[in-house]
LUMSE-94938 format. One record per residue (C-alpha): residue number from 1; residue in one letter; z, x, y. Coordinates in pm, whole numbers. Layout:
N
[NUM,'a',[Z,X,Y]]
...
***
This chain:
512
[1,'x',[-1532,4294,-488]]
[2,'x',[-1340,4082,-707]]
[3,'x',[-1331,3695,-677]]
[4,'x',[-1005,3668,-521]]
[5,'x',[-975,3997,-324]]
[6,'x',[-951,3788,-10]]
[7,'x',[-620,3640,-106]]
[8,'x',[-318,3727,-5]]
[9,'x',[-48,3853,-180]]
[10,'x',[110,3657,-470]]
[11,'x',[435,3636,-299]]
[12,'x',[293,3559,85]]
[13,'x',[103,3284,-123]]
[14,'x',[410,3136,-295]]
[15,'x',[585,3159,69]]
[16,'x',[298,2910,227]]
[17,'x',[301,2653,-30]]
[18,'x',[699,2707,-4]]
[19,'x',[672,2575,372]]
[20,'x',[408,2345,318]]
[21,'x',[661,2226,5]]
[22,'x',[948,2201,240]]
[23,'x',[806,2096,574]]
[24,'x',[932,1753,689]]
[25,'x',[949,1488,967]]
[26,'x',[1291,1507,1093]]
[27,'x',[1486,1277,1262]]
[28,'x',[1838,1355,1169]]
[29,'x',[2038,1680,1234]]
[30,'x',[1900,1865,1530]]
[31,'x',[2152,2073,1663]]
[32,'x',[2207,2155,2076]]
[33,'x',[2116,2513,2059]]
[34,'x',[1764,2613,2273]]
[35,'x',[1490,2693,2098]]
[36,'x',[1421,3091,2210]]
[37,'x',[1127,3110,2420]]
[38,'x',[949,3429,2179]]
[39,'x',[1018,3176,1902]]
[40,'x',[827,2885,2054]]
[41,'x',[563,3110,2219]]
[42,'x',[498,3216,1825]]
[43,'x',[503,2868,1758]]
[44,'x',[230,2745,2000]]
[45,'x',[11,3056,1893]]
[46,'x',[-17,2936,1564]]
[47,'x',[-117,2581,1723]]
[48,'x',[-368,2689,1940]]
[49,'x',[-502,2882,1624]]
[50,'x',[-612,2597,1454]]
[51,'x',[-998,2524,1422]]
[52,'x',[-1143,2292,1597]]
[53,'x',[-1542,2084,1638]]
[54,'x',[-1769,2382,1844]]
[55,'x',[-1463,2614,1890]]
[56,'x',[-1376,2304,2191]]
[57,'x',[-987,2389,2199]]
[58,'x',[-941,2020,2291]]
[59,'x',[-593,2021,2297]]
[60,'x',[-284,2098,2515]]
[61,'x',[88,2148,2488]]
[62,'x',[324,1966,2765]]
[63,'x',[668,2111,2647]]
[64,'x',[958,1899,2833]]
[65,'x',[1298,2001,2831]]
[66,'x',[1468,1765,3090]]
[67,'x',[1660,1573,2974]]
[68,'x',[1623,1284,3243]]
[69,'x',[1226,1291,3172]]
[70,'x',[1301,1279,2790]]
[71,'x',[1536,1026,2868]]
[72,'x',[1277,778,3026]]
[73,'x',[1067,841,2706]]
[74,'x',[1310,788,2475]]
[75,'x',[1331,458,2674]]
[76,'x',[949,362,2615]]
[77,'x',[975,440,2269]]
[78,'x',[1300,163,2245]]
[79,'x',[1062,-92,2367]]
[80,'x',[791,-6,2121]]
[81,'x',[1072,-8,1839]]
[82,'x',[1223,-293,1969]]
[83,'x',[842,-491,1964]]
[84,'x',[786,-378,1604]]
[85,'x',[1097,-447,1483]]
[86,'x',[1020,-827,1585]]
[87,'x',[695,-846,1438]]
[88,'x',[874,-771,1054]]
[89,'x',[978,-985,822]]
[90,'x',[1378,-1011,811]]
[91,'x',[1467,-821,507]]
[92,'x',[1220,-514,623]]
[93,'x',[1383,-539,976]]
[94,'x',[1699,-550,832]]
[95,'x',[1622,-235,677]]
[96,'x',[1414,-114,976]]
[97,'x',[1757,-131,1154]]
[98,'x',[1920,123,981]]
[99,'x',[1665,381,1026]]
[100,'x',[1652,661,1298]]
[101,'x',[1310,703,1474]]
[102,'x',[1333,976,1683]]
[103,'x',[1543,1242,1848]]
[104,'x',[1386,1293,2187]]
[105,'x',[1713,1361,2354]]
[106,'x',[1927,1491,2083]]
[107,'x',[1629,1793,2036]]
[108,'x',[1646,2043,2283]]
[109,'x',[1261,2039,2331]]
[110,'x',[975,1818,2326]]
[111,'x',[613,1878,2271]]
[112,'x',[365,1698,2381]]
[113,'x',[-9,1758,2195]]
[114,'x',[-302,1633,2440]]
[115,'x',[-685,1612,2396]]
[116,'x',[-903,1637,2620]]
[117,'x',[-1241,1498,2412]]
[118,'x',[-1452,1625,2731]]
[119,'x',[-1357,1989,2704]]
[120,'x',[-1683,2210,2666]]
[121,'x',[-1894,1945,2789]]
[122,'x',[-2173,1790,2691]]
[123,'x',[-2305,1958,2383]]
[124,'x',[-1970,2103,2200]]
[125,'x',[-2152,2125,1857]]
[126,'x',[-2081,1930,1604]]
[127,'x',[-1934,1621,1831]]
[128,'x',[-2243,1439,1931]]
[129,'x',[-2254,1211,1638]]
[130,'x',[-1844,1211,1592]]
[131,'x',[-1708,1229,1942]]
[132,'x',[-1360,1153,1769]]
[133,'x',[-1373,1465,1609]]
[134,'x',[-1169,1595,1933]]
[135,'x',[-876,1447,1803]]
[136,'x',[-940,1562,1492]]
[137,'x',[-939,1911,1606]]
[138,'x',[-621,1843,1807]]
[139,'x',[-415,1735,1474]]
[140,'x',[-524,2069,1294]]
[141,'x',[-364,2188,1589]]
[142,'x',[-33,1993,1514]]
[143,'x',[-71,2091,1144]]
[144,'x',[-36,2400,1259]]
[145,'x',[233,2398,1499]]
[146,'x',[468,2228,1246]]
[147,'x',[392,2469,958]]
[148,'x',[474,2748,1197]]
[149,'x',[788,2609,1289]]
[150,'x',[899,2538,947]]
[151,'x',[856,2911,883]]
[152,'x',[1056,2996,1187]]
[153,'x',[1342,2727,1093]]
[154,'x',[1269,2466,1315]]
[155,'x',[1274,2132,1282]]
[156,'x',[1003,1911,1389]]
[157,'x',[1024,1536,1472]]
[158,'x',[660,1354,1532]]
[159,'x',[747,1017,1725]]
[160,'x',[459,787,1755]]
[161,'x',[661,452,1907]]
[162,'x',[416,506,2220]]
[163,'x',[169,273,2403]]
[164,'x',[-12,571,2437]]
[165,'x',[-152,500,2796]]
[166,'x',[162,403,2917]]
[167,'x',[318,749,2808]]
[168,'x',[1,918,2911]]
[169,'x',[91,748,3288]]
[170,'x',[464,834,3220]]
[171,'x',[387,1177,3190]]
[172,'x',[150,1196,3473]]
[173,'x',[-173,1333,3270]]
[174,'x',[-530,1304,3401]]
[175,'x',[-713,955,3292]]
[176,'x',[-921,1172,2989]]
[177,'x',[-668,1288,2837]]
[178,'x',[-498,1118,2512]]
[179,'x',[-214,1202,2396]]
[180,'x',[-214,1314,1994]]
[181,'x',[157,1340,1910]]
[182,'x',[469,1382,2061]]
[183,'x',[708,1631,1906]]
[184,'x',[1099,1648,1886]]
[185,'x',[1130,2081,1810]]
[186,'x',[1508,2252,1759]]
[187,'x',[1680,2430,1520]]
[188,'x',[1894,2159,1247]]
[189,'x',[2158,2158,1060]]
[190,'x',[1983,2134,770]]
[191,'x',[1627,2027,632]]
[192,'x',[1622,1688,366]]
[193,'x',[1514,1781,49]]
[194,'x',[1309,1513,25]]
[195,'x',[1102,1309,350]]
[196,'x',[1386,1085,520]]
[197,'x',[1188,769,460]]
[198,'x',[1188,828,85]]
[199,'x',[1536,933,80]]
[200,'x',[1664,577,286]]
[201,'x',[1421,392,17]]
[202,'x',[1199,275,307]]
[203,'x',[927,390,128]]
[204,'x',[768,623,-164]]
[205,'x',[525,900,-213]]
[206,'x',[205,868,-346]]
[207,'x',[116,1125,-647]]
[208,'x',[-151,1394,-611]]
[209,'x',[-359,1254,-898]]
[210,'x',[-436,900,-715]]
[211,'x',[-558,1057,-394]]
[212,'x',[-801,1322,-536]]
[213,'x',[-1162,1166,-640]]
[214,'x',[-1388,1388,-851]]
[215,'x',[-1741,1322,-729]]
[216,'x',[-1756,947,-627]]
[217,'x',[-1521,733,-459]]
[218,'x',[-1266,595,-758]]
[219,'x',[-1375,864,-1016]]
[220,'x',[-1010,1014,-971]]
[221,'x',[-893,1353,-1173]]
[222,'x',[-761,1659,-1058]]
[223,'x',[-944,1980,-1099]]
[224,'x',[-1060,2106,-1415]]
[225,'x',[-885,1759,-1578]]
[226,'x',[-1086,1490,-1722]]
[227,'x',[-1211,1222,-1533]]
[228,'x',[-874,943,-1491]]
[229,'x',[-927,564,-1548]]
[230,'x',[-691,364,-1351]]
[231,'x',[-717,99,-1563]]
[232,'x',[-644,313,-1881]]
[233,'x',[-366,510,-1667]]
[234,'x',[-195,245,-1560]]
[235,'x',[-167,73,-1886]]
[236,'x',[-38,476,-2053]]
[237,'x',[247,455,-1799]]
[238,'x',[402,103,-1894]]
[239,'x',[697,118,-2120]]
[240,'x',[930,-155,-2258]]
[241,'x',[1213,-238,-2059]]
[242,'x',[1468,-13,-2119]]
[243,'x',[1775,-115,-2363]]
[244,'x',[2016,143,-2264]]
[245,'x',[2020,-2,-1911]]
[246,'x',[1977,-348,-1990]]
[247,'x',[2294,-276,-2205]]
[248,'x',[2469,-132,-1967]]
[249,'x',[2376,-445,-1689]]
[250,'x',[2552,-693,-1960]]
[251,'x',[2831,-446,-2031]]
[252,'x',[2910,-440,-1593]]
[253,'x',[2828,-854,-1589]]
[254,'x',[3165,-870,-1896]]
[255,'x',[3354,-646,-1678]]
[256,'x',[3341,-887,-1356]]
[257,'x',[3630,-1144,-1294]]
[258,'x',[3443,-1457,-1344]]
[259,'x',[3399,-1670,-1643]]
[260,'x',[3170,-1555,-1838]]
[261,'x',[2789,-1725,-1831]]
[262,'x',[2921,-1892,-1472]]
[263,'x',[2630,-1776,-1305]]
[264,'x',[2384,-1923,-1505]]
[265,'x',[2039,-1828,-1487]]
[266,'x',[2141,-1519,-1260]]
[267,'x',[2283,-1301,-1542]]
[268,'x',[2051,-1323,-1721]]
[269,'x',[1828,-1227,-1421]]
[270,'x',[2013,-941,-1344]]
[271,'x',[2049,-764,-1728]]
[272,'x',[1645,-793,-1700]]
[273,'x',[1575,-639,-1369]]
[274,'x',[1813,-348,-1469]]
[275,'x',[1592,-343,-1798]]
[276,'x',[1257,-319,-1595]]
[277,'x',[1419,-86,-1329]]
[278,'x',[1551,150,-1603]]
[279,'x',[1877,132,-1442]]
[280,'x',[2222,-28,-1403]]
[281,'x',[2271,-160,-1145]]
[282,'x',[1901,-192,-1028]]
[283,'x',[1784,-181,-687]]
[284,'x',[1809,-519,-499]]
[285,'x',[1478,-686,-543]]
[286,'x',[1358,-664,-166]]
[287,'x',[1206,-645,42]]
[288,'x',[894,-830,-131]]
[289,'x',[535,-831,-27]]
[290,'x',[323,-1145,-160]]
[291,'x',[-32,-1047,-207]]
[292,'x',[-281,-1337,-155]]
[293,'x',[-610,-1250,-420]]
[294,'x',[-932,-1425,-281]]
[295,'x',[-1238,-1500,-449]]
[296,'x',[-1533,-1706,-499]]
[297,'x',[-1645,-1870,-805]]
[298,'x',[-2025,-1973,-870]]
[299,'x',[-1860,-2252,-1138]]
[300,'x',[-1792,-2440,-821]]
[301,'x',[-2238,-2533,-837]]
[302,'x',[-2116,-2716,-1119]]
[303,'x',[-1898,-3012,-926]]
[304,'x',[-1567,-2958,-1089]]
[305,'x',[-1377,-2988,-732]]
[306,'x',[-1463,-3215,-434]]
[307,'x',[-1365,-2866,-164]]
[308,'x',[-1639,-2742,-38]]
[309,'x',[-1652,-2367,-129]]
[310,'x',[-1632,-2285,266]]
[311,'x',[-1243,-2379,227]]
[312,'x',[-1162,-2038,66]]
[313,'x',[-1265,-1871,388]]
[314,'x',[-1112,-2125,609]]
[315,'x',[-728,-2047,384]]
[316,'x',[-812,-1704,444]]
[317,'x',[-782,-1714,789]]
[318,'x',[-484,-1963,775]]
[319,'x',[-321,-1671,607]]
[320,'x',[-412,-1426,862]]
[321,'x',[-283,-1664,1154]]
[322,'x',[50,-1707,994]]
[323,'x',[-30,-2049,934]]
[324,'x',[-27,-2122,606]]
[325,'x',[241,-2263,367]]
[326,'x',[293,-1920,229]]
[327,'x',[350,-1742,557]]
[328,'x',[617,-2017,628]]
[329,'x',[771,-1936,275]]
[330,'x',[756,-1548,282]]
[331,'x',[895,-1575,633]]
[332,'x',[1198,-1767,479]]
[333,'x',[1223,-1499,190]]
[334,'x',[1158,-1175,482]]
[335,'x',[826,-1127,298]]
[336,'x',[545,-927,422]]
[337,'x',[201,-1154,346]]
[338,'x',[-86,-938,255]]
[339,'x',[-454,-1117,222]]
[340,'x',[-704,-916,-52]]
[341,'x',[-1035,-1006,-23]]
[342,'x',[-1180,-923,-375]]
[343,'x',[-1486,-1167,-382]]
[344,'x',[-1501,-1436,-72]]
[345,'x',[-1856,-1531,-69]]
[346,'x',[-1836,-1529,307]]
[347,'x',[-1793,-1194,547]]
[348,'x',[-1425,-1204,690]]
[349,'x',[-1340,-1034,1050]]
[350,'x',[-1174,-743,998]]
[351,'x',[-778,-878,1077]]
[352,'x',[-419,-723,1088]]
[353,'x',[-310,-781,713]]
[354,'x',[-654,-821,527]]
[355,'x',[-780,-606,257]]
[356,'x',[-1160,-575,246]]
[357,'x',[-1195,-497,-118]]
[358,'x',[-1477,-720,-225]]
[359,'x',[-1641,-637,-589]]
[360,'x',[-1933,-873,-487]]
[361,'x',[-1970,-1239,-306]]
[362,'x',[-1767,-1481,-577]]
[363,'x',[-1882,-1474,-951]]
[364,'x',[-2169,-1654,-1100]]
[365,'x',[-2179,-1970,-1288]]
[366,'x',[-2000,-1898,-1621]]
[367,'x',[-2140,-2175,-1757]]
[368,'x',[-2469,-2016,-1733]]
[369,'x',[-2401,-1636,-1734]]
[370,'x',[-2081,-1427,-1745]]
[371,'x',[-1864,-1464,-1436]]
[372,'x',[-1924,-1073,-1344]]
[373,'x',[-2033,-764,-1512]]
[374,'x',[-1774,-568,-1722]]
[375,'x',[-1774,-299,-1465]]
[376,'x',[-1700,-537,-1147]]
[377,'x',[-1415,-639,-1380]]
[378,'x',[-1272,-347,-1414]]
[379,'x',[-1335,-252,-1034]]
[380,'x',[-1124,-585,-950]]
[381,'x',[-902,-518,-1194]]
[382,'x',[-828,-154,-1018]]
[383,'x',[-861,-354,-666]]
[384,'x',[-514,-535,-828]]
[385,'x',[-357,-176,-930]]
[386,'x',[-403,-52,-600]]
[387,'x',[-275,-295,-420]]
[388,'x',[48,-259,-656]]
[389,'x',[70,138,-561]]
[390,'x',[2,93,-197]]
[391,'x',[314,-184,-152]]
[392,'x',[539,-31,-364]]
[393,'x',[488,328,-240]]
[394,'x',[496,115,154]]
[395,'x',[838,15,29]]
[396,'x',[836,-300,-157]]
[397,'x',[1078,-341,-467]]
[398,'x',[923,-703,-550]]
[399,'x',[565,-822,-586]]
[400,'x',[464,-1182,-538]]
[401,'x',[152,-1337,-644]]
[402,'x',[-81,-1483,-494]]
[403,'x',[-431,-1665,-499]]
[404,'x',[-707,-1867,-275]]
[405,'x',[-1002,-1976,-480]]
[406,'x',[-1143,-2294,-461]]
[407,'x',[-1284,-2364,-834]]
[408,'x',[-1049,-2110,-958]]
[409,'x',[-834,-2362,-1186]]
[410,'x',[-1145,-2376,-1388]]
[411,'x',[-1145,-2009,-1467]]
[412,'x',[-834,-2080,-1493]]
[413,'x',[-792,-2276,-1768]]
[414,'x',[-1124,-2072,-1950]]
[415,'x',[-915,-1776,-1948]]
[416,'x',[-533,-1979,-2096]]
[417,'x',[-794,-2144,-2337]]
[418,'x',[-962,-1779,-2469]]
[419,'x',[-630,-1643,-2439]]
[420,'x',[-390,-1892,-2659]]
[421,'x',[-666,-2046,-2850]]
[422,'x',[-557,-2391,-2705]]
[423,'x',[-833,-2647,-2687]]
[424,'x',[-952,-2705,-2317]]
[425,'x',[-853,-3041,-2220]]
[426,'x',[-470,-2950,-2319]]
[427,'x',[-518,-2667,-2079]]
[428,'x',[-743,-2781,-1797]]
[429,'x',[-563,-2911,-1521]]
[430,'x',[-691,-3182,-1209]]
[431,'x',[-681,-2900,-918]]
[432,'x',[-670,-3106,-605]]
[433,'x',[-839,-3405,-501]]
[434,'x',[-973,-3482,-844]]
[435,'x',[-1029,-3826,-1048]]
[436,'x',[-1047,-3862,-1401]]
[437,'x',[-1439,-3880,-1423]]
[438,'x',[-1446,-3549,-1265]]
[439,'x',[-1124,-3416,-1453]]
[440,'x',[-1314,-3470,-1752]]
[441,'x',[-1627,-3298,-1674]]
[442,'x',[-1434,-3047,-1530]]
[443,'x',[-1294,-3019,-1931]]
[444,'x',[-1665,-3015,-2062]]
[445,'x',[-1769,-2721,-1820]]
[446,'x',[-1469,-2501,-1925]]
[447,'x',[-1569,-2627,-2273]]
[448,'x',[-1935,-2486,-2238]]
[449,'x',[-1862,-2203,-2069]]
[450,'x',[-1639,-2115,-2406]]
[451,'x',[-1940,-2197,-2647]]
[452,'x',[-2152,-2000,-2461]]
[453,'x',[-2009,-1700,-2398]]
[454,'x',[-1693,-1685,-2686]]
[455,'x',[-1431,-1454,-2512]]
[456,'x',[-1265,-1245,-2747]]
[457,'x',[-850,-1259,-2661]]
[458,'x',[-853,-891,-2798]]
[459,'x',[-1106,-785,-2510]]
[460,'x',[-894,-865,-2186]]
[461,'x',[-1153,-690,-1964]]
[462,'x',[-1454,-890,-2140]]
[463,'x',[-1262,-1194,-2115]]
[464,'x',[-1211,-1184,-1761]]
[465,'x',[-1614,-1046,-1692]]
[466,'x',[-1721,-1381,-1865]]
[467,'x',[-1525,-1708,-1800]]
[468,'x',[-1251,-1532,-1537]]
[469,'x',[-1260,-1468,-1170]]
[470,'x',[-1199,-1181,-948]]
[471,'x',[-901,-1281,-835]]
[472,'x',[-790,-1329,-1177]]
[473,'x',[-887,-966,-1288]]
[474,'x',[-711,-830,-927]]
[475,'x',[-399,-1023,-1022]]
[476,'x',[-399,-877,-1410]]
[477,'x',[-456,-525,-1233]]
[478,'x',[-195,-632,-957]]
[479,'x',[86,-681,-1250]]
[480,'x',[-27,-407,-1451]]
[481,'x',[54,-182,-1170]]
[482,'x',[402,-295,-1078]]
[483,'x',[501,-297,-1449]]
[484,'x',[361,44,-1422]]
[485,'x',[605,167,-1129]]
[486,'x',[891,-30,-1322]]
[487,'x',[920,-297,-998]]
[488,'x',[952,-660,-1110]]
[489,'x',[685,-962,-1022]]
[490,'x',[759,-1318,-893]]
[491,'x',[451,-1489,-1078]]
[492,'x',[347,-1856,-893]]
[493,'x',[106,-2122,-1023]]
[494,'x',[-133,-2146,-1276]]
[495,'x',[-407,-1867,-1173]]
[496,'x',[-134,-1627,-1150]]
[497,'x',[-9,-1680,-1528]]
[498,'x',[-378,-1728,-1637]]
[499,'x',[-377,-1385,-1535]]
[500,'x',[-33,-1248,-1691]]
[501,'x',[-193,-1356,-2003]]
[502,'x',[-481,-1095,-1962]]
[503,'x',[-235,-820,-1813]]
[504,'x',[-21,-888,-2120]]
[505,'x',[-376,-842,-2371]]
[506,'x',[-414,-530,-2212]]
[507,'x',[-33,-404,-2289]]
[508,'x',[203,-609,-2383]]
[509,'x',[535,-455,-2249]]
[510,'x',[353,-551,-1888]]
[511,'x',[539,-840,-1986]]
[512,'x',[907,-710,-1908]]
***
C-alpha cells in the first residue's frame, strides 16, 4: 500500500481546493429563484457530516423561508448595524456605509446553525475540560455546509449583526441553545472573484506564510521551507519608492488647472504617497489607525523625571476610556486608537482596543545593564511588525504613531545620540515637569549609559537591546512593516523619530 493510496483522484483533488479556492461570503447578487429541496437536502447532509467532540452532533439547522419572519430579522440585524456603525470612527463609518451586510430577504432561504452544548449529556468525550468545544463542532458543521453549497452553485451569506439571545428569543429556540451562524443560501448571479470586503478595500487578506508557525509560536515557515524571520522578511520586502509612479503623480499635478506649486506642501505630499503606494493616483490615505506603544523603562530608578512610573499605566487606561488627548485627536481625524502593551511594568485588564503583547515588565536600568536582551528586542521589534500587518490587512491605508512611557525621552535621546553621533546634551530633551538640575543629570545618565554600553549605529537591533526601549523597538518594527505593505506613516514626537532612525539602520528605503 503506497503512501498516498488513500487519496483521491488527482482531478477530484484539484476540484476541492477549486471550491475551497472559490468559496466566498456573499452579500451581493442572490437571485429570486428557490433553492430545490434535493439540492438543499444534499446540502445539509454534508453539514451534518462534519465531525464533531464525542460524535455529540451538537448542532441544528432552522431553515426559514418566510419572508415576514426573515423580515423581522433583517430588522434586528439593522439595529446591530446601526449600533456598530456609531461606535466607528467617521472615516471607517463613512466607509462602513457603503457596504452591504446581509441579504436575509433578498435570499430565498435562510439557515440557521444551533448548538445545543448539552447534547449527549454529561460525559460526551472529549468536552469535560473544553465544554466550548460544542461550538466548535457546530462550525465544522458550517464549514461544511458552505463548501457543499459552493459545489452545488450556491451562494452563501454568514450574517453575524445578532445579539445572539435576542435572535435566539426571536426565533423561539429553547434557553440552551446558541445560535452559531445564520446563513443567507440561493443561487447568484455570479460569485466575486475575490472576498467582497477585499474587493470594496474594507480590508485585506493575510498571506499563508504569516499564519503557519513551524514548531513554536512565532517560528513561522511553511512546510519543507526554512524557518522565516519576520524581522529579516519584513526588511527583504521594502523597496524604494517607486519613480515611475512618483513620475507619473507630478506629470497628473502639471496637467491640473491651477498654478503650478499653489498647493504648497500638498504636491509635494501627493507625488510621494503615489511613490510609496507604487501608484498614480494612490489610494486616499484613510482611514488611519494610531497605535499607542507602551512600555516601562528601569532608567526611570535613576531620577531623570519627577512622574512616578505608575503614570504609564494610569495613560493606558486614559486611552482605553477614550479619554485621552489622542482619542480626542483621532476622533477629529476618524481614527481608530489602538493601545499595545509591549512592556508596562504593571498587569492591564484585558479592555476593548488593548494589545497584550508584553516582551517583559519595562527594561532594566541601561545605565547599569542593557535595556533588554537582543532577543526581547527583536520579539518587540516583531510585536511592531505585527501590529503593522494586522491594521493594514483590518483596512487601514495610514499608520500613526504612537507612545506612553514615562522615562522614555531618555532612551530617547540614547538611541538619536548612538544613531547620529550627536553629543547628548544637544539631543536630550527636558520631558515634562523637569528643571535644569535634573535636565542636566538627566544628560549625564544618557551620557553613561553611552560609555558603558557603546551602541554600534550599524547594529539597529543591538542598539535598541542596550540604551532603547520596547516601545522604541515596537515602533521601528511598527514602520518597518507599513513600509513593507507600501502604506505611508504619520510619525509624532520625539520617541517616534528616535525610532525611525533605527527602522531606517535596519533598511534604509523604510524611509520613503
Amino acid at each position: 500500500m503506497t503512501q498516498d493510496s488513500h487519496a483521491l483522484d488527482p482531478a477530484e483533488i484539484e476540484a476541492f481546493y477549486q471550491v475551497a479556492a472559490a468559496r466566498r461570503d456573499v452579500r451581493n447578487g442572490f437571485l429570486p429563484e428557490p433553492v430545490d429541496d434535493d439540492v438543499l437536502t444534499r446540502v445539509l447532509a454534508a453539514a451534518h457530516q462534519a465531525p464533531s467532540v464525542g460524535l455529540s452532533q451538537p448542532w441544528d439547522f432552522l431553515i426559514l423561508r418566510e419572508r415576514e419572519v426573515r423580515m423581522s430579522v433583517q430588522r434586528l440585524a439593522q439595529a446591530e448595524r446601526d449600533a456598530f456603525a456609531a461606535t466607528l470612527p467617521w472615516a471607517r463609518a463613512l466607509a462602513f456605509r457603503s457596504l452591504k451586510v446581509e441579504a436575509i430577504v433578498e435570499s430565498p432561504v435562510n439557515v440557521v446553525v444551533t448548538c445545543d452544548p448539552t447534547r449527549g449529556g454529561r460525559h460526551v468525550l472529549g468536552r469535560h475540560a473544553q465544554p466550548q468545544v460544542a461550538q466548535y463542532s457546530a462550525v465544522c458543521a458550517v464549514q461544511n455546509l458552505w463548501l457543499a453549497a459552493r459545489a452545488e452553485g450556491l451562494g452563501v451569506g454568514w450574517v453575524s449583526f445578532f445579539d445572539e439571545r435576542e435572535l435566539a428569543g426571536a426565533l423561539g429556540l429553547p434557553e440552551q441553545v446558541a445560535v452559531v451562524a445564520y446563513l443567507c443560501v440561493g443561487h447568484v448571479a455570479k460569485f466575486p472573484p475575490a472576498p467582497e470586503l477585499v474587493m470594496s478595500g474594507w480590508a485585506r487578506q493575510r498571506p499563508l506564510a504569516w499564519a503557519v508557525h513551524e514548531g513554536r509560536w512565532g517560528q513561522r515557515g511553511l512546510p519543507g521551507a526554512e524557518p522565516a524571520s519576520l524581522l529579516a522578511d519584513t526588511v527583504a520586502a521594502i523597496r524604494p519608492p517607486d519613480g515611475a509612479a512618483a513620475d507619473a503623480a507630478r506629470e497628473r499635478q502639471a496637467q491640473l488647472t491651477k498654478p503650478p506649486g499653489s498647493l504648497g506642501f500638498l504636491e509635494d505630499l501627493s507625488v510621494r504617497l503615489a511613490g510609496i503606494a507604487g501608484e498614480c493616483p494612490p489610494p486616499m490615505p484613510e482611514p488611519a489607525a494610531v497605535a499607542v506603544f507602551a512600555g516601562d523603562h528601569g532608567v526611570h530608578a535613576q531620577g531623570v523625571t519627577p512622574w512616578p512610573q505608575e503614570v504609564t499605566a494610569q495613560m493606558v487606561a486614559n486611552f482605553l476610556a477614550n479619554t485621552a488627548v489622542v482619542n480626542v485627536i483621532a476622533a477629529q481625524a476618524g481614527a481608530e486608537v489602538c493601545v499595545v502593551d509591549v512592556g508596562v511594568a504593571a498587569d492591564l485588564p484585558a479592555a476593548p482596543g488593548l494589545l497584550p503583547r508584553k516582551v517583559r515588565r519595562g527594561t532594566a536600568d541601561m545605565t547599569e545593564a542593557p535595556a533588554m536582551t537582543v532577543q526581547e528586542a527583536r520579539q518587540a521589534v516583531e510585536v511592531g511588525i505585527e501590529t503593522a500587518r494586522d491594521l493594514v490587512t483590518a483596512g487601514s491605508n495610514c499608520l500613526i504613531t504612537g507612545d506612553m512611557g514615562i522615562a522614555n525621552t531618555t532612551a530617547s535621546a540614547a538611541l538619536i545620540a548612538a544613531f547620529t553621533g550627536t553629543d547628548p546634551v544637544e539631543v536630550t530633551g527636558r520631558g515634562t515637569g523637569v528643571d535644569d538640575a535634573t535636565w542636566a543629570h538627566k544628560v549625564d545618565v544618557v551620557r553613561r549609559a553611552l560609555d558603558r554600553h557603546r551602541p554600534d549605529p550599524g547594529d539597529p537591533l543591538g542598539a535598541l537591546a542596550a540604551v532603547g526601549g520596547l516601545e522604541h523597538a515596537a515602533l521601528a518594527g511598527y514602520l518597518l512593516g507599513a513600509a513593507a505593505l507600501r502604506v505611508p506613516v504619520v510619525l509624532d514626537g520625539v520617541i517616534a523619530c528616535a525610532a525611525a532612525l533605527a527602522a531606517v539602520a535596519f533598511c534604509p528605503d523604510a524611509a520613503g
